[in-house]
TORPAVEX-727148 format. One line per 4 residues: their letters; for each residue z, x, y of C-alpha. Coordinates in Angstrom, 3 decimals, m for minus. Example, Ala and Ser with C-alpha at 12.3 -4.5 7.8 and 13.67 -1.06 7.14 Angstrom:
# residues 2
AS = 7.800 12.300 m4.500 ~ 7.140 13.670 m1.060 .
END
This chain:
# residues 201
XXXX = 0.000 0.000 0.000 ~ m1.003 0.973 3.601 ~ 1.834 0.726 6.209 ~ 0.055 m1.693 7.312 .
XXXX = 0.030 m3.746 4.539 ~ 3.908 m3.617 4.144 ~ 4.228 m4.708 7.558 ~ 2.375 m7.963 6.767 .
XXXX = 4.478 m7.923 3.657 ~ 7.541 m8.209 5.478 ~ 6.476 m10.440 8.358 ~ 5.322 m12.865 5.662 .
XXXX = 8.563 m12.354 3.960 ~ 10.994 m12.506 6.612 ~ 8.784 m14.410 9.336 ~ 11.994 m15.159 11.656 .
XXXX = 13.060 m11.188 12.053 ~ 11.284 m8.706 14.734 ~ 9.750 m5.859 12.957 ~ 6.788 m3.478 15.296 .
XXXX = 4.214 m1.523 13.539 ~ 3.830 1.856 15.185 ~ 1.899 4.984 15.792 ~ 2.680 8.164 17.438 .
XXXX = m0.233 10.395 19.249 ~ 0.315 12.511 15.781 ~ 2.089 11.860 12.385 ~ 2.133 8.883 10.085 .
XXXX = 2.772 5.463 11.312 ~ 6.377 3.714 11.059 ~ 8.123 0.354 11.603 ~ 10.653 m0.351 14.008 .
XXXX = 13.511 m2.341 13.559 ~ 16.208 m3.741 15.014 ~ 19.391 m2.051 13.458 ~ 21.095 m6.445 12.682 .
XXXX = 18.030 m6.311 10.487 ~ 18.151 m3.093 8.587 ~ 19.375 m4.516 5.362 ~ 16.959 m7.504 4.902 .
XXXX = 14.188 m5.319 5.388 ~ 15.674 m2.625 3.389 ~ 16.442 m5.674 0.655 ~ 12.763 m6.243 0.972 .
XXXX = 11.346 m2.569 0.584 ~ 13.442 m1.945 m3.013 ~ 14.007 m5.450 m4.324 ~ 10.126 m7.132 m3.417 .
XXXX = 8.446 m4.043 m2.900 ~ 10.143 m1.478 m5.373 ~ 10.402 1.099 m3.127 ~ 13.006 2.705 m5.193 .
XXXX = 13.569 6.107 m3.790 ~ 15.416 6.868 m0.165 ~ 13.431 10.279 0.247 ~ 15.014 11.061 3.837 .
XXXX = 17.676 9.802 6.410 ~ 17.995 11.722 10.106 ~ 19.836 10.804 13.154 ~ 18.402 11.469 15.851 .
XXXX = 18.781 12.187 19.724 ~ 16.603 10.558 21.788 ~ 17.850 11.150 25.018 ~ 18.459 7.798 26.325 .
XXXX = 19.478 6.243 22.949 ~ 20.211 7.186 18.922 ~ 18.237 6.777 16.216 ~ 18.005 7.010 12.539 .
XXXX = 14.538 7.451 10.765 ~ 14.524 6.545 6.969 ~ 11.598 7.308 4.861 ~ 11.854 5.077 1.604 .
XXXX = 8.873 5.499 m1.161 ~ 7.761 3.962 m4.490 ~ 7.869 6.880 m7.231 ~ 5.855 4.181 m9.522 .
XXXX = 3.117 2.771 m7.197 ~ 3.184 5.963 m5.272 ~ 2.957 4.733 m1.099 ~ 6.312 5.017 1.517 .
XXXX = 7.005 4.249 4.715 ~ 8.853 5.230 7.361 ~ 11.759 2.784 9.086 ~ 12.915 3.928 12.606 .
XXXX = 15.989 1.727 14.085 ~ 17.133 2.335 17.745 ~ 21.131 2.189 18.928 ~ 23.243 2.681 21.991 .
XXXX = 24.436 6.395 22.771 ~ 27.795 4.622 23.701 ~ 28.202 2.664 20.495 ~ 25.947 4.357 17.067 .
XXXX = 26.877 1.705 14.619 ~ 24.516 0.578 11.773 ~ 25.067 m0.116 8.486 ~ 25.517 2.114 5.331 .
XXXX = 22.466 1.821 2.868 ~ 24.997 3.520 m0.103 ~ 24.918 0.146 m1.927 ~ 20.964 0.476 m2.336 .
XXXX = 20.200 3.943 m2.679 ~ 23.364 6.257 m3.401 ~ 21.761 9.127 m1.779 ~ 22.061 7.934 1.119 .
XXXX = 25.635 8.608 1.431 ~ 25.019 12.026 1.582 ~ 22.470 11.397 4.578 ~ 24.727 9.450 5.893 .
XXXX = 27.564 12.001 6.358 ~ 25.234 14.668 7.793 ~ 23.826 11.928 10.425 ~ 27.670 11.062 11.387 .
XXXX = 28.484 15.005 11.198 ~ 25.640 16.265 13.603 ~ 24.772 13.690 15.676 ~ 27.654 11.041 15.344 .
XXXX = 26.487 8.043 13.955 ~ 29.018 5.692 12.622 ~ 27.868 3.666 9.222 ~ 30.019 0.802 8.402 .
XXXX = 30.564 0.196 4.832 ~ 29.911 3.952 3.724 ~ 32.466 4.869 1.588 ~ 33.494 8.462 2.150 .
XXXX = 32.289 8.742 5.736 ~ 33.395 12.069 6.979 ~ 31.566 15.352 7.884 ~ 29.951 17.788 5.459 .
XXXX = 28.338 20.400 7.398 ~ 31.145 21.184 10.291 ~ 34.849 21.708 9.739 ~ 36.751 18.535 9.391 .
XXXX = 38.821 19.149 13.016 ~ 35.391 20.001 14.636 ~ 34.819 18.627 18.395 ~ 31.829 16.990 18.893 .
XXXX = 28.249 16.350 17.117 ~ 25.810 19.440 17.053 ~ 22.596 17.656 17.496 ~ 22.963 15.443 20.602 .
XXXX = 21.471 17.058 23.283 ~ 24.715 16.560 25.296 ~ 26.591 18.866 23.006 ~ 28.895 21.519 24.241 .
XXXX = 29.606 23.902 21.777 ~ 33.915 25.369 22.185 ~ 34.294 28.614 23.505 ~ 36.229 29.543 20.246 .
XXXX = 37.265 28.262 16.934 ~ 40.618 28.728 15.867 ~ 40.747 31.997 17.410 ~ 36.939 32.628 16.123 .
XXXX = 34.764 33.179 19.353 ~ 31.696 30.602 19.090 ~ 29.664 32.144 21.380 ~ 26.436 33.968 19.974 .
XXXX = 23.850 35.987 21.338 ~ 20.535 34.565 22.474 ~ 18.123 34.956 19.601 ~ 14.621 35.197 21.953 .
XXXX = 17.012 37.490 24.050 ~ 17.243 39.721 21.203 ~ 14.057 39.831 20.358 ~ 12.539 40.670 24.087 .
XXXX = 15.323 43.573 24.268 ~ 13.677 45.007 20.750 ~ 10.128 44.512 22.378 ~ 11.202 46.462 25.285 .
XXXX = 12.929 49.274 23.107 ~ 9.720 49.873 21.113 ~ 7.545 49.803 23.971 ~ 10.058 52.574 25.604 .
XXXX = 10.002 54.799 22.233 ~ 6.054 54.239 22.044 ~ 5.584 55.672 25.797 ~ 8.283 58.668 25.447 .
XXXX = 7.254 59.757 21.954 ~ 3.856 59.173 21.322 ~ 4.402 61.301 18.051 ~ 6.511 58.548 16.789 .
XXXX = 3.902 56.375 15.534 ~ 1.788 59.474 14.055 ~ 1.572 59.106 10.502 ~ 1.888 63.087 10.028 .
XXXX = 5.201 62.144 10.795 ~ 5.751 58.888 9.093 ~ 7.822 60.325 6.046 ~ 6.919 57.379 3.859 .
XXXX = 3.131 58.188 4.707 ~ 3.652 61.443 3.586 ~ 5.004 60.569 0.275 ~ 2.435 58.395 m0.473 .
XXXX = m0.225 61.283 0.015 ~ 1.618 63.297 m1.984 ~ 1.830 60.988 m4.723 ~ m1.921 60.742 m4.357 .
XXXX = m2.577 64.546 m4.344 ~ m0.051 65.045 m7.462 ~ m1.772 62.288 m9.638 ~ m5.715 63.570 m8.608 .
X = m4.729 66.768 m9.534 .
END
């Protein structure tokens, strides 16, 4: 089935819900929904359409608002689609999907861990990436990472920093020793030729 096709599925379906067939400049297409009707339409993708595999779950930050993209599949008819749902910055609240697809309770807990989305109904909802006392949600774009961790400084070195400094360095060692990139003095060049000379004889 097309995405297309399971949007008509669901509209026929569940004609009295919302749902908006979308399509990005790139990517594949998705279906937005509105998070009060996540679980009829997820009811709909495993129990009418046998979508019986929850191959992804990621929060998201927006900017202005949340969001959680699921991308559910059919191992046996082989087709997916992706489900985005939209909530408040203020309030992330949707429901838990464990009770159709178990896996998703491990999504679930990286979602709440990084970005800070609540789902109701999950039954070990806690973090699983950062430390159980950890302030704050990684992935929103409003994050402030602390100073220190239990005595553990937090701060790290910027990496494209690092990498313009080595630039710089080898440029530097290029225009003071020109030698340096000769191969007559590249010792690992040198063993090689001797290898070669030792095994033509």
């Amino acid at each position: 089935m097309t995405a297309k096709e399971i949007h008509a599925t669901l509209y026929n379906i569940l004609p009295d819900i919302s749902t908006e067939l979308q399509q990005g400049q790139v990517g594949d297409p998705w279906i937005l929904v509105l998070p009060a009707n996540l679980i009829r339409v997820t009811q709909v993708l495993k129990n009418d359409l046998g979508m019986n595999y929850l191959a992804c779950l990621s929060g998201i930050d927006y900017g202005t608002v949340l969001g959680v993209v699921y991308q559910f599949r059919s191992l046996t008819a082989r087709f997916e689609i992706m489900i985005k749902t939209l909530i408040p910055r203020e309030n992330p609240v949707l429901p838990s999907l464990t009770d159709f697809y178990p896996a998703a309770g491990w999504f679930e807990r990286e979602a709440y861990d990084l970005v800070g989305i609540q789902f109701q109904g999950h039954p070990d909802l806690r973090r699983i990436m950062m430390p159980d006392d950890w302030v704050g949600h990684p992935l929103r774009k409003d994050y402030q990472p602390p100073a220190e961790y239990h005595g553990i400084p937090c701060d790290r070195p910027n990496p494209h920093q690092l990498l313009e400094q080595l630039k710089v360095a080898g440029q530097t060692e290029k225009a003071t020793n020109p030698e340096s990139n000769s191969t007559a003095n590249n010792p690992a060049v040198n063993s090689q030729n001797q290898n070669l000379k030792s095994t033509t004889g």
